[in-house]
N, C-alpha and C positions, 0 to 999 in steps of 0.2 A: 818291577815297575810295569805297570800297564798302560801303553800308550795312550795317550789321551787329546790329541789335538792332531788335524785334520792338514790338509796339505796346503790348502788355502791359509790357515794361522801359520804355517811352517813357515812360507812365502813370504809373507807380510811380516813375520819377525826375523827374518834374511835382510829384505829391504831395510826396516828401518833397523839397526845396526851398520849395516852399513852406510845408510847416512848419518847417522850418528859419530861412526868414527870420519868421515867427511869430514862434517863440522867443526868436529875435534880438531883433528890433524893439519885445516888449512888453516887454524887460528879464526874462524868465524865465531865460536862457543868457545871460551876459555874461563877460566877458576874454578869454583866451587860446581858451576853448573857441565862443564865440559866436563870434570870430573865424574860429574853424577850420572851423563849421559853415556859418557863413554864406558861404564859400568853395567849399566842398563842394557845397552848394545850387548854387553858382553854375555849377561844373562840370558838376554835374547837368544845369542846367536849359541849357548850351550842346551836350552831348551828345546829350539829348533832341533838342534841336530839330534838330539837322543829322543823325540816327539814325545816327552813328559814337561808337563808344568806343574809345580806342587801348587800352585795358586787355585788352578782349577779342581783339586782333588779337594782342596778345603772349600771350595764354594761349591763345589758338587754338580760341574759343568765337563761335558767332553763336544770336540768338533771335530769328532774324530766319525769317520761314519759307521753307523749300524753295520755290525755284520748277519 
């Protein structure tokens, strides 16, 4: 896998995961949607950490900077 997202995307999908599981956990977002999110988060916070998105590989996007 070729990295593909930049540190500023890494950042911002750190953040919102994290508040996402926020939401979750203090019962502010609960059923179907705290579900949804606390998932999302999760994805988030797997893509951050390995700097692959497959979403962007299909849309044919990197913010990853030029070498």
């Amino acid at each position: 896998m070729k990295k593909n997202m930049g540190a500023a995307d890494r950042i911002i999908r750190v953040v919102l995961a994290a508040l996402f599981a926020v939401l979750y956990f203090t019962g502010t977002v609960t059923g179907t949607l705290g579900m949804v999110l606390l998932v999302l988060g999760g994805v988030f916070l797997a893509t951050s950490l390995i700097s692959f998105c497959p979403l962007y590989t299909l849309v044919g996007i990197s913010t990853c900077p030029k070498k």
